[in-house]
N, C-alpha and C positions, 0 to 999 in steps of 0.2 A: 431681593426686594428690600428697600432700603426701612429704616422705622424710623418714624420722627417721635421724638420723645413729647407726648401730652401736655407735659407740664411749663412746660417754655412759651406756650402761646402759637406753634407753628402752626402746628395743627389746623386750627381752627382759622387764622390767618390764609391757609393754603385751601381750605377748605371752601372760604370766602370770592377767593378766586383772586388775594394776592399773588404779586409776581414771585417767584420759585428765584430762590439765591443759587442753589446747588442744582447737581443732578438730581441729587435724589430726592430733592423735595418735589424737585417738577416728577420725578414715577410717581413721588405721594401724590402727588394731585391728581396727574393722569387717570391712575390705578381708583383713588377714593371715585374721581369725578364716574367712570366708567361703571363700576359697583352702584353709584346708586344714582343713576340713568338708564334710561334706557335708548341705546344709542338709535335712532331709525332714519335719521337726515342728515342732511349738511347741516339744520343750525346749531346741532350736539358736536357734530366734526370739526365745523369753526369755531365752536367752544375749546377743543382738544388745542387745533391748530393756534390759536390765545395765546392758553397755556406758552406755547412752543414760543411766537413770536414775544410774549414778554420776555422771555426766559433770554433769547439771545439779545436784547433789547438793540439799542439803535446800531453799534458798531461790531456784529458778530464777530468771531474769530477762530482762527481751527479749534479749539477747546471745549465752544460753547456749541459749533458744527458734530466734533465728534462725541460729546454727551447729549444730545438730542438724539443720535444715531441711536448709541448704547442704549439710552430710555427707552425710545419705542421699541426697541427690537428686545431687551427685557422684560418690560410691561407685559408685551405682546403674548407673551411667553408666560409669564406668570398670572394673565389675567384668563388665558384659555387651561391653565394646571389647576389656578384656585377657585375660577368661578366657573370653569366649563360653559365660555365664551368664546363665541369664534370673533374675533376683532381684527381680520385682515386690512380693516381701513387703517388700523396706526402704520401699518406699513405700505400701506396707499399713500399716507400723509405725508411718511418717508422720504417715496417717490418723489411728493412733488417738491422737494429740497435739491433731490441731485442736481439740475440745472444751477441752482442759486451757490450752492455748495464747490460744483466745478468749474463758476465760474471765478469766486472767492481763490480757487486755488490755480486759477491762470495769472490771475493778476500777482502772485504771490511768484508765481515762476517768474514774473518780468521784472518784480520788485529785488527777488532775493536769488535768481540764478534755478535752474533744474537740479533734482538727483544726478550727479554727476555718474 
């Protein structure tokens, strides 16, 4: 679980529901927003899902793909150890990336060749 340090203003920024530079500021956010909500709809989910689409902003790319993987599947994990929450929807929300994710990396086959 990553810590954003207090004193630099991130916090509080991230807290606001600024766009997340890093991965780990997007878990800070995740993780804060999730503790103190209470999740029971979609409109807390597409609160989550936001987060996510800021985070890769207009031009994803495998980096910003595989740290969104890593966070929810982190998060997910740290948020059912420390709050003793079951939050199977961050990896529902996962889910629904594989399509967009594998299509990201068709087009990358046609650009740059296969795994040889």
């Amino acid at each position: 679980m990553p810590y954003i340090k207090s004193e630099d203003g991130r916090r509080k920024a991230l807290q606001r529901g600024e766009p997340a530079l890093t991965a780990g500021e997007l878990n800070y956010q995740i993780f804060y927003y999730v503790k103190h909500n209470i999740i029971k709809n979609f409109k807390e989910i597409n609160t989550i899902r936001g987060f996510i689409q800021q985070f890769l902003g207009e031009k994803p790319n495998y980096q910003k793909y595989n740290d969104i993987t890593g966070v929810l599947i982190r998060c997910e994990k740290e948020i059912e150890r420390r709050l003793n929450q079951e939050v199977g929807y961050l990896w529902a929300i996962l889910q629904t990336y594989d399509d967009e994710i594998a299509k990201y990396e068709d087009t990358k086959i046609i650009e740059n060749g296969d795994v040889e």
